[in-house]
C-alpha positions in Angstrom: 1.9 -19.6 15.9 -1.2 -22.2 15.1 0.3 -25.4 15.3 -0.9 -29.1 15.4 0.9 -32.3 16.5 1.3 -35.3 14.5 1.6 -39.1 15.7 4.7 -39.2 16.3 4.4 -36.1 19.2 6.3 -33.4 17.1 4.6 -30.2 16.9 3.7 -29.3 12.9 2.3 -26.0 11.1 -1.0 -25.8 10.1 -1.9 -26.6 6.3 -3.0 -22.6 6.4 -0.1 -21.3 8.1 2.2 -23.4 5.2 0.2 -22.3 2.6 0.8 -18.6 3.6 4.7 -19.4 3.7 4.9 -20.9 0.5 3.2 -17.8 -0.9 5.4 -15.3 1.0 8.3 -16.9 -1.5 6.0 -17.7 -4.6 4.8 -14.4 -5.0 8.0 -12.2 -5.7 9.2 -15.4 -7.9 5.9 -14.8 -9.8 6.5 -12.0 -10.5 10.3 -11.6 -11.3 9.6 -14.9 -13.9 7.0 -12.7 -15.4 8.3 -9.4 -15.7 11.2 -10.7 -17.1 9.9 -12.9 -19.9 7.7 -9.9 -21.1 11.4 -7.5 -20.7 13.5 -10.4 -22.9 10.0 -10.5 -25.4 10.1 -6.3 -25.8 14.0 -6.3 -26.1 14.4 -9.3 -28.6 11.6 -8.1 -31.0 12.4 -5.8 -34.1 10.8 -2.7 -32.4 10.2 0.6 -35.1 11.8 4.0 -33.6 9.2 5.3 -31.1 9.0 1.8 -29.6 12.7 1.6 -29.5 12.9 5.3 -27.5 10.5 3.5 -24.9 11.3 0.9 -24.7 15.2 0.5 -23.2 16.7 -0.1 -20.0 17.5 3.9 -18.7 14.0 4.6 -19.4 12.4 1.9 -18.1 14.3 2.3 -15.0 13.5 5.8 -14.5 9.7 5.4 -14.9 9.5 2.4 -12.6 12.0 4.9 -10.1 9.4 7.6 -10.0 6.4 5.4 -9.6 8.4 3.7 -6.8 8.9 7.4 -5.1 5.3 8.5 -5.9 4.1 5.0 -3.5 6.9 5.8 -0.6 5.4 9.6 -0.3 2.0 8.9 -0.4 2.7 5.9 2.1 4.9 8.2 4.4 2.2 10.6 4.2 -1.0 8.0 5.0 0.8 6.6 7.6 2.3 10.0 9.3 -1.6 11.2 9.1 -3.9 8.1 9.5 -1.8 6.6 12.6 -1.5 9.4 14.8 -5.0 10.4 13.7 -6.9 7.4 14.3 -5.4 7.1 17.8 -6.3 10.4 19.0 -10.2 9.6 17.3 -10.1 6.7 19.9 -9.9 8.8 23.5 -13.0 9.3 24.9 -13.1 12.9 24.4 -12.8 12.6 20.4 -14.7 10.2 19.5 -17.6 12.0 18.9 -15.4 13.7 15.9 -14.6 10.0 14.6 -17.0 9.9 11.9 -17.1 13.3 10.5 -13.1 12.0 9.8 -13.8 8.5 8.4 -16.5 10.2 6.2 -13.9 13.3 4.7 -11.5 10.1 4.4 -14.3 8.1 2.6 -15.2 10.5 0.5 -11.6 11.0 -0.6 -11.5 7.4 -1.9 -15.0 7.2 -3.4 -14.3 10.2 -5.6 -12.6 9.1 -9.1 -9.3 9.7 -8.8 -8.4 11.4 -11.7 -10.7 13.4 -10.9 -9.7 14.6 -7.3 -5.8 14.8 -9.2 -7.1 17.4 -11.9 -8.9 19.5 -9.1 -6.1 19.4 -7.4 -4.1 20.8 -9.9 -6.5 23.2 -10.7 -7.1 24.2 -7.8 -3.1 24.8 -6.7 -1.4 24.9 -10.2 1.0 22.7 -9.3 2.8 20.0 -11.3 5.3 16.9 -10.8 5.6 14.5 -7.4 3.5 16.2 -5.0 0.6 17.4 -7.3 0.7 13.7 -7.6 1.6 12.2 -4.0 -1.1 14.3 -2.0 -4.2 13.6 -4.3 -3.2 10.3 -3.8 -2.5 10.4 -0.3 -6.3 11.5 0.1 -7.6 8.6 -2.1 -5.5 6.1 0.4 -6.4 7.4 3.2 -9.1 5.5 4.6 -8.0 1.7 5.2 -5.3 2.8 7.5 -7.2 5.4 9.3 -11.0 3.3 9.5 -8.1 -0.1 11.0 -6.3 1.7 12.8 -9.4 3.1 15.0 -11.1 -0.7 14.6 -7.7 -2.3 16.2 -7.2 0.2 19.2 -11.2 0.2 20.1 -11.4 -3.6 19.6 -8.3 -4.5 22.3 -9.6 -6.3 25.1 -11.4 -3.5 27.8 -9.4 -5.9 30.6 -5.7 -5.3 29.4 -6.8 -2.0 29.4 -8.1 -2.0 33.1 -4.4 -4.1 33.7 -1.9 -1.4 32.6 -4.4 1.3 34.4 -3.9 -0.7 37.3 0.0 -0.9 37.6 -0.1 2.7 37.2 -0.1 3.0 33.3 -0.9 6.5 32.5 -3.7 6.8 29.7 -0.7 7.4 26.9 1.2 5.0 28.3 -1.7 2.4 27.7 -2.0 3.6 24.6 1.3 3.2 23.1 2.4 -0.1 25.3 -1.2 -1.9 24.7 -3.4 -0.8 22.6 -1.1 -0.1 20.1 0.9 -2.8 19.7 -2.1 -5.2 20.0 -3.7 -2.9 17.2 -0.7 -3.5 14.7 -1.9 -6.5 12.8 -5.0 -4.4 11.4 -2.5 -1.0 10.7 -0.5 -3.4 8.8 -3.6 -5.0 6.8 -4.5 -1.3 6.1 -1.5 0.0 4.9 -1.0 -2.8 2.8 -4.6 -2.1 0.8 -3.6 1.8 0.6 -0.1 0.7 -0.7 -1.5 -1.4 -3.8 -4.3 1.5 -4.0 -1.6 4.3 -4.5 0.5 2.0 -6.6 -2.5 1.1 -8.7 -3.6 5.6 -9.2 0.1 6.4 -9.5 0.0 5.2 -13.1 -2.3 8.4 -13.2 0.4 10.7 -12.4 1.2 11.6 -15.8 -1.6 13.8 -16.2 -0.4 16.4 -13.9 3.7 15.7 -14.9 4.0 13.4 -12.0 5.8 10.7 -14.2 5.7 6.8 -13.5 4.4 4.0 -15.6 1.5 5.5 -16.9 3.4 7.1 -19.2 4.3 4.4 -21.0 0.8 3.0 -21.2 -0.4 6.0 -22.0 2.3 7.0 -24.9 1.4 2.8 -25.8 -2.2 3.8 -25.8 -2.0 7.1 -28.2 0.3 5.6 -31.0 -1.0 2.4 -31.2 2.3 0.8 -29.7 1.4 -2.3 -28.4 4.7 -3.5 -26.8 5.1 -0.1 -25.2 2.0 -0.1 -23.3 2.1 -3.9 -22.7 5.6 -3.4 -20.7 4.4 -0.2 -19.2 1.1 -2.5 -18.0 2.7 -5.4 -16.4 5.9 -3.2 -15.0 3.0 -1.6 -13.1 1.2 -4.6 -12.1 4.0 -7.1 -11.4 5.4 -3.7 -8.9 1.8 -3.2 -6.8 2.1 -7.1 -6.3 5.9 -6.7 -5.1 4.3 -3.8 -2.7 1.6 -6.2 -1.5 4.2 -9.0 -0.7 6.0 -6.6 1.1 3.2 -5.6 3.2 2.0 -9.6 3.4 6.1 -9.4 4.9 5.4 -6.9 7.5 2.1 -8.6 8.5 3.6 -11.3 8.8 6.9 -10.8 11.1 5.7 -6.9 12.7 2.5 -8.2 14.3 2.4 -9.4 18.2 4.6 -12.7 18.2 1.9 -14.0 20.6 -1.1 -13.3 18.4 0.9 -15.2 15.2 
């Protein structure tokens, strides 16, 4: 931990290490403050019938429940492919198939991704969660997999020779060394693909999926402006809960030695 020492000889944090602290609390308290002004303004107000049918607690609930499921998929499934992936891409013998990956991952987030959901369900005629969850998936792919090759490759060649040298077999290296040295940039990765799926799961809708977007989008088509206002922030005010938790993992997962 970066730390500096005052007149008096005590050890203090850094003014960058507090400010991060202070926003690992102010954040979620953001966001709760806001949400629930906007939830008491929607429930006071004389709402007409089809704002009324949207706007209650059960349904409210159950949208922001499937856009919360939609997220943990997709993140199971980024991190259950781009984790194990990336690591293999960084032995000697595959790394010549490294960027023919990274460019079928890039091209899976540069695509729009409505677009890549309706081909998707073209394509397979499917409908609900995972019609959803795996276009997504695809779209998030590439921060965890492009970090998690950029932290393994970028440990230092001479921890590497170390572990060799006490008899370290090459797996072993990999999962006692390079990998925990490489968690800091996983974690930064994940957390962009988390706030990117929770961001194109208000998209889900199209293809049955549920979440939030269909309150905005029922907001949107009959003109109900509280609807899609609550629908809006409920999805925002969530992807910023989802980044504080990853700015949490970051923050108490990485090496204790490289905080």
């Amino acid at each position: 931990m970066t730390t500096t020492t005052d007149v008096t000889g005590f050890s203090t944090e850094s003014g960058s290490r507090r400010a991060d602290r202070m926003r690992l609390f102010a954040q979620p308290a953001a966001v709760v403050v806001i949400v629930g002004l906007v939830l008491a303004w929607a429930f006071s107000r004389d709402n007409d019938e089809i704002e009324a049918q949207s706007i209650q607690a059960g349904v409210l609930l159950t949208k922001t429940w499937e856009h919360l499921v939609i997220t943990a998929v997709v993140a199971a499934m980024v991190v259950g492919i781009a984790v194990p992936l990336g690591m293999l891409l960084t032995r000697t013998w595959a790394r010549p198939a490294a960027p023919a990956f990274i460019g079928i991952a890039n091209i899976g987030q540069a695509a729009p991704v409505l677009g890549v959901l309706v081909l998707f369900f073209l394509w397979t005629e499917w409908e609900g969660l995972w019609a959803a969850a795996l276009p997504i998936a695809f779209y998030s792919l590439l921060p965890v997999l492009r970090n998690t090759i950029t932290g393994i490759e970028s440990v230092d060649p001479a921890l590497v020779d170390a572990g060799r040298g006490i008899g370290m077999s090459s797996s072993g290296v990999l999962l006692r060394i390079e990998l925990p040295l490489a968690i800091p940039l996983i974690l930064a990765g994940l957390r962009t693909s988390l706030v990117l799926a929770v961001g194109t799961a208000t998209l889900a809708f199209f293809v049955n999926g549920g979440g939030l977007g269909e309150l905005i989008d029922t907001g949107y088509k009959l003109n109900r402006v509280p609807v899609l206002v609550v629908g809006a922030v409920l999805a925002v005010g969530l992807a910023l809960l989802v980044d504080w938790i990853g700015a949490v993992l970051e923050e108490y997962l990485g090496p204790k030695g490289l905080s």
